[in-house]
N, CA, C, O and CB atoms as a CASP TS submission, in Angstrom:
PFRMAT TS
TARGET T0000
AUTHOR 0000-0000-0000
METHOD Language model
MODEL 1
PARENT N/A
ATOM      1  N   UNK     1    -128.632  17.037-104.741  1.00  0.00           N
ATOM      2  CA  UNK     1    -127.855  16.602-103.601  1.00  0.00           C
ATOM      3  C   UNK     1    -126.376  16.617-103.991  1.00  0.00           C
ATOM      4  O   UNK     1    -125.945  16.334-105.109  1.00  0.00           O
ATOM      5  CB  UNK     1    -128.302  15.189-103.124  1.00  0.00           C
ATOM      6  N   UNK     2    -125.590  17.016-102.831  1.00  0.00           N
ATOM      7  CA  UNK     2    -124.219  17.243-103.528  1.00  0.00           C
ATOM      8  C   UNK     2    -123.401  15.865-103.325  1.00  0.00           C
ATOM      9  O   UNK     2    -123.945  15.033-102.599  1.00  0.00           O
ATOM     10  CB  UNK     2    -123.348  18.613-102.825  1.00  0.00           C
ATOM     11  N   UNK     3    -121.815  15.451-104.043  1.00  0.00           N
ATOM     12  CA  UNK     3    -121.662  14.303-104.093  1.00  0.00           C
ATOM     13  C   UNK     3    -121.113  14.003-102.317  1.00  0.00           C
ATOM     14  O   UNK     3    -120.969  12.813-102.038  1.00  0.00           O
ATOM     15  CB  UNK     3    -120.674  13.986-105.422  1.00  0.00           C
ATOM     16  N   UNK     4    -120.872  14.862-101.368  1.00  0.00           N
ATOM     17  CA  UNK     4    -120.505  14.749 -99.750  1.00  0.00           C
ATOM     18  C   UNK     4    -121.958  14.175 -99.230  1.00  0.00           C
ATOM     19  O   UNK     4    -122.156  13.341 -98.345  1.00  0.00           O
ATOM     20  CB  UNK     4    -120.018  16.479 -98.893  1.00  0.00           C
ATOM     21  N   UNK     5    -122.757  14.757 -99.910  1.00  0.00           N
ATOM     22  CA  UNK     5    -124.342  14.070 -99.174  1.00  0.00           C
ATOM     23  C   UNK     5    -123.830  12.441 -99.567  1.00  0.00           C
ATOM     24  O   UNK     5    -123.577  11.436 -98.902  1.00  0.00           O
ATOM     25  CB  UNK     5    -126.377  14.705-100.253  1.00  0.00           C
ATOM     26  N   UNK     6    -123.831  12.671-100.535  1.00  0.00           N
ATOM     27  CA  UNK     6    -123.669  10.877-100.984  1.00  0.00           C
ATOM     28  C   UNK     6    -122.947  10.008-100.496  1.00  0.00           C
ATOM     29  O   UNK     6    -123.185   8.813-100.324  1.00  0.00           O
ATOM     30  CB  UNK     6    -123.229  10.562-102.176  1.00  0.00           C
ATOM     31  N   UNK     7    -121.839  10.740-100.210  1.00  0.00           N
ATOM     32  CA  UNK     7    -120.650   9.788 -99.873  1.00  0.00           C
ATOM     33  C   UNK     7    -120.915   9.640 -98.343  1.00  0.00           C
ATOM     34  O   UNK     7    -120.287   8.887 -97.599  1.00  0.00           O
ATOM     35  CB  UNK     7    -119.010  10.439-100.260  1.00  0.00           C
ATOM     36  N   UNK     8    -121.766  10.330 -98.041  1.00  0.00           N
ATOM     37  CA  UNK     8    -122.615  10.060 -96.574  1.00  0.00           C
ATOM     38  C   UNK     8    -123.525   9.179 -96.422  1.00  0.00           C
ATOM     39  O   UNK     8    -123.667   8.371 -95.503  1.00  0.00           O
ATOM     40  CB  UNK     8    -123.335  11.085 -96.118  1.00  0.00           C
ATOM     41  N   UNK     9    -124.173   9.357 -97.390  1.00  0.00           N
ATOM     42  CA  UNK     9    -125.252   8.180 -97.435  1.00  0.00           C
ATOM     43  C   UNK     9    -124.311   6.226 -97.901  1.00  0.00           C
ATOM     44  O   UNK     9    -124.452   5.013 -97.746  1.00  0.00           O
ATOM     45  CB  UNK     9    -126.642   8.885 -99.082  1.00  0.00           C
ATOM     46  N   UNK    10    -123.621   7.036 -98.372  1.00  0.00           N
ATOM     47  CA  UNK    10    -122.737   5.277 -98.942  1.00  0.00           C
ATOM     48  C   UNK    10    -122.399   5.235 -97.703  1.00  0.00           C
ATOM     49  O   UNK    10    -122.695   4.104 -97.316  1.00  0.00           O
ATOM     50  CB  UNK    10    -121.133   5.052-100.262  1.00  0.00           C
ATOM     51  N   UNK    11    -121.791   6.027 -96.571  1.00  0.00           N
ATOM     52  CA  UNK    11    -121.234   5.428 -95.352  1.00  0.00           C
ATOM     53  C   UNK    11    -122.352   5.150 -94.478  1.00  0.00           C
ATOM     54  O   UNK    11    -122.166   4.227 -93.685  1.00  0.00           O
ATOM     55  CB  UNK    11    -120.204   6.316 -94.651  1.00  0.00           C
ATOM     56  N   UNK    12    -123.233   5.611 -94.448  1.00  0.00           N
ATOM     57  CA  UNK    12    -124.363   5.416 -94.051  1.00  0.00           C
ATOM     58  C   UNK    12    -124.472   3.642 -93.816  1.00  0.00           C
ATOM     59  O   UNK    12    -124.389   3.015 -92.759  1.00  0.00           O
ATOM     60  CB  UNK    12    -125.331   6.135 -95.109  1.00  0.00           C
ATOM     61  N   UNK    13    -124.693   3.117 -95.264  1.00  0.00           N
ATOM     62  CA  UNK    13    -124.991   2.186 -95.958  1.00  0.00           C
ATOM     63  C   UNK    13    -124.080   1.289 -95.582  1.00  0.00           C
ATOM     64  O   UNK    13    -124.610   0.201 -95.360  1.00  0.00           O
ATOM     65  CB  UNK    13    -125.086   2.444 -97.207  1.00  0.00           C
ATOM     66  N   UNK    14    -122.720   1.300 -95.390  1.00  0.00           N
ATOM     67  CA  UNK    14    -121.669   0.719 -95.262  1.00  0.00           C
ATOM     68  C   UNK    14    -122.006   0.102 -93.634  1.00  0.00           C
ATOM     69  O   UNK    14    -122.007  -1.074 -93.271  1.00  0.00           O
ATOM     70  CB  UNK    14    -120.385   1.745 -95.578  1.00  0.00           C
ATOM     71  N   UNK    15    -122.300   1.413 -92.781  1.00  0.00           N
ATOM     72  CA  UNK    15    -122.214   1.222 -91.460  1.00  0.00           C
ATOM     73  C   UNK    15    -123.178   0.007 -90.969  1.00  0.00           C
ATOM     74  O   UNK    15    -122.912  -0.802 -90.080  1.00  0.00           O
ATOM     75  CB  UNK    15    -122.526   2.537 -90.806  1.00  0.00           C
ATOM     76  N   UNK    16    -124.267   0.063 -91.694  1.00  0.00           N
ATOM     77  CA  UNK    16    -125.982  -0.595 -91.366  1.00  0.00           C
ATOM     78  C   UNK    16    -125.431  -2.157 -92.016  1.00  0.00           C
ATOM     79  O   UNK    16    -125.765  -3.184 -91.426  1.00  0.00           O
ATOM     80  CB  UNK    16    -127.801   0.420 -92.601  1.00  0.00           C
ATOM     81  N   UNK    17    -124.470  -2.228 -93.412  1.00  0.00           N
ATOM     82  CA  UNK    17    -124.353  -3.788 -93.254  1.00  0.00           C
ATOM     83  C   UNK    17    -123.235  -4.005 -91.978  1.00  0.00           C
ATOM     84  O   UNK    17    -123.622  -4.923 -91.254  1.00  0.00           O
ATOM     85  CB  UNK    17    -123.750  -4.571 -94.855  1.00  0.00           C
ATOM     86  N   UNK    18    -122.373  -3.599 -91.667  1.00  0.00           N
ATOM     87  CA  UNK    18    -121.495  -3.936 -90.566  1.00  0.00           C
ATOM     88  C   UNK    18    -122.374  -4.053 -89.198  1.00  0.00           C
ATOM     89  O   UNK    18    -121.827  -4.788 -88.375  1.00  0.00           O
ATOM     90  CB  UNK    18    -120.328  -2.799 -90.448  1.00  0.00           C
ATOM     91  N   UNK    19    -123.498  -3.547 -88.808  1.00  0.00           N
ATOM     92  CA  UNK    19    -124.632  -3.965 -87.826  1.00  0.00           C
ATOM     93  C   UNK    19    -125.336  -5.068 -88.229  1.00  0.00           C
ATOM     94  O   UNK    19    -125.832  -5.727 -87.316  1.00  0.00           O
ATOM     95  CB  UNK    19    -125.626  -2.938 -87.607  1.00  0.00           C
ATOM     96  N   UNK    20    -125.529  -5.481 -89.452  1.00  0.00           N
ATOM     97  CA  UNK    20    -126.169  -6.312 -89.828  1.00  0.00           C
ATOM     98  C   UNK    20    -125.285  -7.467 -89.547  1.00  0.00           C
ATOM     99  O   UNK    20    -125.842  -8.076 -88.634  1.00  0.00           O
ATOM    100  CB  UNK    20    -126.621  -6.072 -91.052  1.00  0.00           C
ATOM    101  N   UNK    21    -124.184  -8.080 -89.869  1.00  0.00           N
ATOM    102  CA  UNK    21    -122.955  -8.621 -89.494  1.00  0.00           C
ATOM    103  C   UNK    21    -122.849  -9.084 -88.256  1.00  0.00           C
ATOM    104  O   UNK    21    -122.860 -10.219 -87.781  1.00  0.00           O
ATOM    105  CB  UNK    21    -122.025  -7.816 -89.651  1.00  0.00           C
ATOM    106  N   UNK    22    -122.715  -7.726 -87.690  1.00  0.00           N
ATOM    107  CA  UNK    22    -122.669  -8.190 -85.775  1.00  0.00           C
ATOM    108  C   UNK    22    -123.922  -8.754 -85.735  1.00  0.00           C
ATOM    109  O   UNK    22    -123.811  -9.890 -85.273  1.00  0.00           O
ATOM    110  CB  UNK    22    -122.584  -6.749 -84.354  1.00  0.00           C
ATOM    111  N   UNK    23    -124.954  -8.514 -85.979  1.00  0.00           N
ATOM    112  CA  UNK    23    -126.625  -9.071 -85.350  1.00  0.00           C
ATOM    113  C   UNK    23    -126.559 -10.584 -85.973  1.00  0.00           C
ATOM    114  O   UNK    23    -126.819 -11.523 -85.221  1.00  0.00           O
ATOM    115  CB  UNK    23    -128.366  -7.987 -86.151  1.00  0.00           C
ATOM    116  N   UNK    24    -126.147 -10.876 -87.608  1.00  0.00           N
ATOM    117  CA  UNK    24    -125.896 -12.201 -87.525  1.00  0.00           C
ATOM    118  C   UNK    24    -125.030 -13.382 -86.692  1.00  0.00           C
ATOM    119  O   UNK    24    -125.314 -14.556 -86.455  1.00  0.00           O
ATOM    120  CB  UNK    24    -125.635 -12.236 -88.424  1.00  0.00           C
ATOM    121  N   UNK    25    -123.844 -12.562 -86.347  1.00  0.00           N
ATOM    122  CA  UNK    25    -122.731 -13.388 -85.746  1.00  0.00           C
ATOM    123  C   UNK    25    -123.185 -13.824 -84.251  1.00  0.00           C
ATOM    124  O   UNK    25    -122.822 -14.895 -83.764  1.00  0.00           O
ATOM    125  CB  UNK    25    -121.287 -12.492 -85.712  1.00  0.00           C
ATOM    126  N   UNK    26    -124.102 -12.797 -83.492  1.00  0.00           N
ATOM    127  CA  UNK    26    -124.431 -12.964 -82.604  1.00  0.00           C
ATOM    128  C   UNK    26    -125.751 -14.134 -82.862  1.00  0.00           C
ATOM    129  O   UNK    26    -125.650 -15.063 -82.061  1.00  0.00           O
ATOM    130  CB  UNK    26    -124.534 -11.693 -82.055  1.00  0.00           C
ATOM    131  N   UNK    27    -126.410 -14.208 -83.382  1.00  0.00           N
ATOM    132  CA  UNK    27    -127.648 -15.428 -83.662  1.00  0.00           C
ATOM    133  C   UNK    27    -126.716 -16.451 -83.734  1.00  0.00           C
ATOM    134  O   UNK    27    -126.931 -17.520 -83.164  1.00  0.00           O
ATOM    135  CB  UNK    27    -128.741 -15.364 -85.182  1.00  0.00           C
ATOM    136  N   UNK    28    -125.523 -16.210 -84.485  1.00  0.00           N
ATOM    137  CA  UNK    28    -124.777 -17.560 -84.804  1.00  0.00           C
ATOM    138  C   UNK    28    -124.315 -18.276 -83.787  1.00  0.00           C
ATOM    139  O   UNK    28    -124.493 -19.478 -83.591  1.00  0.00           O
ATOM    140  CB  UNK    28    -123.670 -17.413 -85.586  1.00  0.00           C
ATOM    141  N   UNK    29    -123.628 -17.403 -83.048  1.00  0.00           N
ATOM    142  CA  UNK    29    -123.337 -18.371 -81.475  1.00  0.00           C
ATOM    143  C   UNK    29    -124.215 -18.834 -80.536  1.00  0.00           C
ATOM    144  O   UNK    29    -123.888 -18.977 -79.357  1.00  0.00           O
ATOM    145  CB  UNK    29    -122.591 -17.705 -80.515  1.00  0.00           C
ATOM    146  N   UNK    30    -125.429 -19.109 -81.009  1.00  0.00           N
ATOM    147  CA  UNK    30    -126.617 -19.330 -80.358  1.00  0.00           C
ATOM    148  C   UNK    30    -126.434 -19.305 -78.559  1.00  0.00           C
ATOM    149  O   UNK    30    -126.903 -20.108 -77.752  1.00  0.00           O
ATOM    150  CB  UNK    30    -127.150 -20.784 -80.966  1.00  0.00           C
ATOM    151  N   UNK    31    -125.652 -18.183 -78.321  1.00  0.00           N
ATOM    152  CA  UNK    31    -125.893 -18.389 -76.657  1.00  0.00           C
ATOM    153  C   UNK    31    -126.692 -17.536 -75.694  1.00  0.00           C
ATOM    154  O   UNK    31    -126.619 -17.348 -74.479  1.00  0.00           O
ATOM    155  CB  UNK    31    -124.654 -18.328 -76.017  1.00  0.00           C
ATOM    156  N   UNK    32    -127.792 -16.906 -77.040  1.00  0.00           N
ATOM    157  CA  UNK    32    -129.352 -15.552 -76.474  1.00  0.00           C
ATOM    158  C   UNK    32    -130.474 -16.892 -76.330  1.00  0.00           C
ATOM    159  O   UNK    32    -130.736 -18.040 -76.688  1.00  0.00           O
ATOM    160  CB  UNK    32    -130.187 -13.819 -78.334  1.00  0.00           C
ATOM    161  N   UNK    33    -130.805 -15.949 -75.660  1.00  0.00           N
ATOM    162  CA  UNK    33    -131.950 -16.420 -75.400  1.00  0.00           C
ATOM    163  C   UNK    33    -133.658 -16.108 -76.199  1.00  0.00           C
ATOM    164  O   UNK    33    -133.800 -15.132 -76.935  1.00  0.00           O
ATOM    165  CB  UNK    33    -131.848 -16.064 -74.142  1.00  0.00           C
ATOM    166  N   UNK    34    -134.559 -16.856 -75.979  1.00  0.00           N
ATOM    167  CA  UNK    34    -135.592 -16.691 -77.233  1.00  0.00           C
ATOM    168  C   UNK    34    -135.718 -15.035 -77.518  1.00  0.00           C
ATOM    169  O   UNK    34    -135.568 -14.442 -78.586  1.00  0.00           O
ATOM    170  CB  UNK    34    -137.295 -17.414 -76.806  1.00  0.00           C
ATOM    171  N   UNK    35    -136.163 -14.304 -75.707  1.00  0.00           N
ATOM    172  CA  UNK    35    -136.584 -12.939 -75.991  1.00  0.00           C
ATOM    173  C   UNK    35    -135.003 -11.913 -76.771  1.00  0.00           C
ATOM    174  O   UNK    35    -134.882 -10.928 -77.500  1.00  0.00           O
ATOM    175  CB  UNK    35    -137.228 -12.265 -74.222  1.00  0.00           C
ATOM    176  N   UNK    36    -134.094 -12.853 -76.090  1.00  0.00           N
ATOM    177  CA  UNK    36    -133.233 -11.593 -77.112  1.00  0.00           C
ATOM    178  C   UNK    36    -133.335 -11.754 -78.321  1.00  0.00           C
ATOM    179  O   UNK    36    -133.662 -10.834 -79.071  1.00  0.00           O
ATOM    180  CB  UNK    36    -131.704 -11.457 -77.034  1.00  0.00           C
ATOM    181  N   UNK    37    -133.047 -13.067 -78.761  1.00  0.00           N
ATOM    182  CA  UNK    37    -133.193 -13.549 -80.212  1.00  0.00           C
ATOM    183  C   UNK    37    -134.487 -12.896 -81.044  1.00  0.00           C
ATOM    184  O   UNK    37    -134.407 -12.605 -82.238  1.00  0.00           O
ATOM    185  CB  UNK    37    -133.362 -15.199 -80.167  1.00  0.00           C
ATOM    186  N   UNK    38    -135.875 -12.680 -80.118  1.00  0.00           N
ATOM    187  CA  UNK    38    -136.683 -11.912 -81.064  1.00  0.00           C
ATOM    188  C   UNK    38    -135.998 -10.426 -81.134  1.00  0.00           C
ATOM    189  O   UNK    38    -135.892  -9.754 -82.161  1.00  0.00           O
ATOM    190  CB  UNK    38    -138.301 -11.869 -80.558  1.00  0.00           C
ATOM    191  N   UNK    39    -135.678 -10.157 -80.186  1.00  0.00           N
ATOM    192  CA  UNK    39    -135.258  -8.311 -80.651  1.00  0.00           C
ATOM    193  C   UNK    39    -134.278  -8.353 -81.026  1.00  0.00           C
ATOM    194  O   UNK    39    -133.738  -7.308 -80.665  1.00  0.00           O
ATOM    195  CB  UNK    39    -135.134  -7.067 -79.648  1.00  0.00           C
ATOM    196  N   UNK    40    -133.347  -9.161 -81.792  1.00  0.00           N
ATOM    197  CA  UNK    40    -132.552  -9.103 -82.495  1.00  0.00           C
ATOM    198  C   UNK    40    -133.104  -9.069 -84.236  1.00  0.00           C
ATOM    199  O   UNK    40    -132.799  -8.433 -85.245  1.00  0.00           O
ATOM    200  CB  UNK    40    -131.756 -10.121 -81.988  1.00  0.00           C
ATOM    201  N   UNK    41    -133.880  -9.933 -83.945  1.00  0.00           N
ATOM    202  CA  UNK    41    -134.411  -9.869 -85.411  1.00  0.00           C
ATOM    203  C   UNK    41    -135.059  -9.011 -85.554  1.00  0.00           C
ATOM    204  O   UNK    41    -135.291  -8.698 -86.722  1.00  0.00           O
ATOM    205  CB  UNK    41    -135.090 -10.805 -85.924  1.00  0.00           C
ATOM    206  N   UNK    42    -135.609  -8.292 -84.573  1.00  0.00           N
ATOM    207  CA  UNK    42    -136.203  -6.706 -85.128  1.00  0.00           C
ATOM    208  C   UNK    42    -135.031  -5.917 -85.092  1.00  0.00           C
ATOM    209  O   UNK    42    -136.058  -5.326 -85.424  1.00  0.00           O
ATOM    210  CB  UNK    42    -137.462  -5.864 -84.106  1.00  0.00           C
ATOM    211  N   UNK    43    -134.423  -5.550 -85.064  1.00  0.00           N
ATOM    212  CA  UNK    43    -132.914  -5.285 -84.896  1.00  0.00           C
ATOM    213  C   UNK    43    -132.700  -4.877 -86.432  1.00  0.00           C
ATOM    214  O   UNK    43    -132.688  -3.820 -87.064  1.00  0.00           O
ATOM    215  CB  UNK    43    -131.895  -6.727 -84.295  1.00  0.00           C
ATOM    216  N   UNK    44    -132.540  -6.211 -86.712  1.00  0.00           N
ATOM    217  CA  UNK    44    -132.018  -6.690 -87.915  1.00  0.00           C
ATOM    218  C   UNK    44    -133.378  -6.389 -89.780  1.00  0.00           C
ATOM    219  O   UNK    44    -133.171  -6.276 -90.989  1.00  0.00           O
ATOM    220  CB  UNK    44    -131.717  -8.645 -87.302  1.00  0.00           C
ATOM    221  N   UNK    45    -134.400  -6.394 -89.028  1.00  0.00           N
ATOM    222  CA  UNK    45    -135.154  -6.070 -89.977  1.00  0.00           C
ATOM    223  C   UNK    45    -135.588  -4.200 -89.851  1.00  0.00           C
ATOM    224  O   UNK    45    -135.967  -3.478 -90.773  1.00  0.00           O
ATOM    225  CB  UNK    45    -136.407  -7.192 -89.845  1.00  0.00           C
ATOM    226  N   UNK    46    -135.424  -3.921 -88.775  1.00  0.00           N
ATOM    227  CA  UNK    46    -134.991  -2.139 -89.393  1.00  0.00           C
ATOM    228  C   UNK    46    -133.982  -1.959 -90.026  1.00  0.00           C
ATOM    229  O   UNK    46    -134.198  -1.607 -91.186  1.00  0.00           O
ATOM    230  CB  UNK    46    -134.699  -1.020 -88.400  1.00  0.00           C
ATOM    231  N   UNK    47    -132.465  -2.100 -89.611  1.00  0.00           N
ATOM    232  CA  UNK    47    -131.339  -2.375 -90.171  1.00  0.00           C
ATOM    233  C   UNK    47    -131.755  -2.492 -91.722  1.00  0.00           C
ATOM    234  O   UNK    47    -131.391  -1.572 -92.454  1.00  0.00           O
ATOM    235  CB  UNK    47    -130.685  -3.622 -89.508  1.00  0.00           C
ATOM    236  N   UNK    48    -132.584  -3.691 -92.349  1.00  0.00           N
ATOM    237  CA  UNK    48    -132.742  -3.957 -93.346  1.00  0.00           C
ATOM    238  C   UNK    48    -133.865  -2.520 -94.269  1.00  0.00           C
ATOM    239  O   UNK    48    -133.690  -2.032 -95.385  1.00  0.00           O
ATOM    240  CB  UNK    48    -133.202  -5.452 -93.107  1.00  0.00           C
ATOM    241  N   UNK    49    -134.733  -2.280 -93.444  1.00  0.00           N
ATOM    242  CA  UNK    49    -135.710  -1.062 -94.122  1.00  0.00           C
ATOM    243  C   UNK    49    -134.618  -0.029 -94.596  1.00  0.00           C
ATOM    244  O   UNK    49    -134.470   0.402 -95.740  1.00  0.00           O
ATOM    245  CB  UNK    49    -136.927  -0.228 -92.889  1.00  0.00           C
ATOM    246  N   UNK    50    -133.855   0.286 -93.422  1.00  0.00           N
ATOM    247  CA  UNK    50    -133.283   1.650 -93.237  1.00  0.00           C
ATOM    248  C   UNK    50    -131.904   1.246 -94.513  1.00  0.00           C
ATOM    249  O   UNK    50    -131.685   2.357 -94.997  1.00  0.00           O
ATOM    250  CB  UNK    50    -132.732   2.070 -91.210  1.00  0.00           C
ATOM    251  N   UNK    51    -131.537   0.859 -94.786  1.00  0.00           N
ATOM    252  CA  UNK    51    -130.871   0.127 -95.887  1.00  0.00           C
ATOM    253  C   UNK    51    -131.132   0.379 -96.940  1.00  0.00           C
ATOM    254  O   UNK    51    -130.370   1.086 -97.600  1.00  0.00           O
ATOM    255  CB  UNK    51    -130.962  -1.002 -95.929  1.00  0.00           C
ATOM    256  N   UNK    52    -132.204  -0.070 -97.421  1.00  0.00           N
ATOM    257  CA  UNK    52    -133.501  -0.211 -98.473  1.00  0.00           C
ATOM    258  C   UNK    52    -133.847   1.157 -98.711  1.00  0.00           C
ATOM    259  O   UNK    52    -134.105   1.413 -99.887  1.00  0.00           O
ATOM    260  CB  UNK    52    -134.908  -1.061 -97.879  1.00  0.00           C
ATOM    261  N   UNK    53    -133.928   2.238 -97.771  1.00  0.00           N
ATOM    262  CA  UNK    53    -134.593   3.651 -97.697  1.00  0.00           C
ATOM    263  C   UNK    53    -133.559   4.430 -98.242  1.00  0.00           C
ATOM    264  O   UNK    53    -133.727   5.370 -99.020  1.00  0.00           O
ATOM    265  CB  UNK    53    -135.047   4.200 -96.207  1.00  0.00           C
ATOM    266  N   UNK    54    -132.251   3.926 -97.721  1.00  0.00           N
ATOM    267  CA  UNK    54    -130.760   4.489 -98.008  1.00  0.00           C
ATOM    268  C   UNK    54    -130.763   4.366 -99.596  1.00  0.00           C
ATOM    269  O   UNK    54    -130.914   5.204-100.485  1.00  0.00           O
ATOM    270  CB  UNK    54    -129.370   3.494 -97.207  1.00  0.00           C
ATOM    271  N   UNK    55    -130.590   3.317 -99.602  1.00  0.00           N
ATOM    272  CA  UNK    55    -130.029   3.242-101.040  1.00  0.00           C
ATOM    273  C   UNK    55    -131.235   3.366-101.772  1.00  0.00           C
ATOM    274  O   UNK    55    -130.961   2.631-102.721  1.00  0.00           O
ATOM    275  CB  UNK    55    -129.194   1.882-101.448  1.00  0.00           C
ATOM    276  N   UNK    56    -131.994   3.644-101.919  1.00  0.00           N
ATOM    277  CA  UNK    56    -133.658   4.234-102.657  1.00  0.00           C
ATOM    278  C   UNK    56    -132.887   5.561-103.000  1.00  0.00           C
ATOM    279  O   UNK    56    -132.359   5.813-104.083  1.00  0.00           O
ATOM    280  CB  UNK    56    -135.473   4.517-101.338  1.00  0.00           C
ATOM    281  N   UNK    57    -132.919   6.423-101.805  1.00  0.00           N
ATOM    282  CA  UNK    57    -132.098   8.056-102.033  1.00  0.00           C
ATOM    283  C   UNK    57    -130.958   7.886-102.783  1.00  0.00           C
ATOM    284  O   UNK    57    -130.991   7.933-104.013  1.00  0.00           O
ATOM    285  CB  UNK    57    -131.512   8.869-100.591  1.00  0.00           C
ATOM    286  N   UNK    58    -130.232   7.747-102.327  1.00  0.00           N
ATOM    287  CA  UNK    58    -128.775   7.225-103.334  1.00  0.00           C
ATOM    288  C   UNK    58    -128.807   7.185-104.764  1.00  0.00           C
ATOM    289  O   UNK    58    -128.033   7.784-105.511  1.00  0.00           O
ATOM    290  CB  UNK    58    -128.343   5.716-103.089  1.00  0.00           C
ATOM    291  N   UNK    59    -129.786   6.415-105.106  1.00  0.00           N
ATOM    292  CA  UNK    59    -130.383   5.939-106.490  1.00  0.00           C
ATOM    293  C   UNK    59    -131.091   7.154-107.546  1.00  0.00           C
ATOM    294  O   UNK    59    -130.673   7.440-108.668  1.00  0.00           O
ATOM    295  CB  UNK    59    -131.614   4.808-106.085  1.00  0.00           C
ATOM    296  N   UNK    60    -131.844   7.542-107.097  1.00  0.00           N
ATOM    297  CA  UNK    60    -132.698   8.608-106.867  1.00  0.00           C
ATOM    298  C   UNK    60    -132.211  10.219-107.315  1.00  0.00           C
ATOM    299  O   UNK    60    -132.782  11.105-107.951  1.00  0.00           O
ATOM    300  CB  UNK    60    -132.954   8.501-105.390  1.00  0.00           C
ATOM    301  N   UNK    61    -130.927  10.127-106.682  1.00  0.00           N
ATOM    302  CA  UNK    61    -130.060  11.224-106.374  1.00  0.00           C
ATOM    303  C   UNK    61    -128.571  11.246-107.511  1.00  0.00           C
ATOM    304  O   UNK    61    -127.711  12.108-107.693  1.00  0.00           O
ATOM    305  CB  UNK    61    -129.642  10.994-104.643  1.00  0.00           C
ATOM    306  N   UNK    62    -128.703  10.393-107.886  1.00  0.00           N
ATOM    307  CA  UNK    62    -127.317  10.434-108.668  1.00  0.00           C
ATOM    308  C   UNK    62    -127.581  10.394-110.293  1.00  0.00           C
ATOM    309  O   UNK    62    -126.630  10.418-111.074  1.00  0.00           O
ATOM    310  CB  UNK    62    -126.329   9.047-108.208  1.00  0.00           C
TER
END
């Protein structure tokens, strides 16, 4: 993999915690409601796989 793949995948990576961020800040102001609040946390736990999958390759690759 060349190092532009990578530096794709780090932005990749970068982007998914800054979603992760917004999805917390939003739980934080507690003003959702239960059903949003569950699809937020699924939200937030792909966010987390796809993360995990990212930086697996990354690792992997360098």
């Amino acid at each position: 993999m060349e190092e532009r793949d990578l530096l794709l995948l780090e932005s990749a990576v970068t982007a998914i915690d800054e979603a992760s961020a917004a999805v917390a800040s939003e739980v934080e102001r507690d003003r959702l409601g239960e059903s949003q609040l569950a699809r937020l946390s699924v939200v937030e736990a792909e966010l987390k796989r796809s993360r995990l999958s990212l930086e697996k390759i990354i690792q992997e690759n360098r």
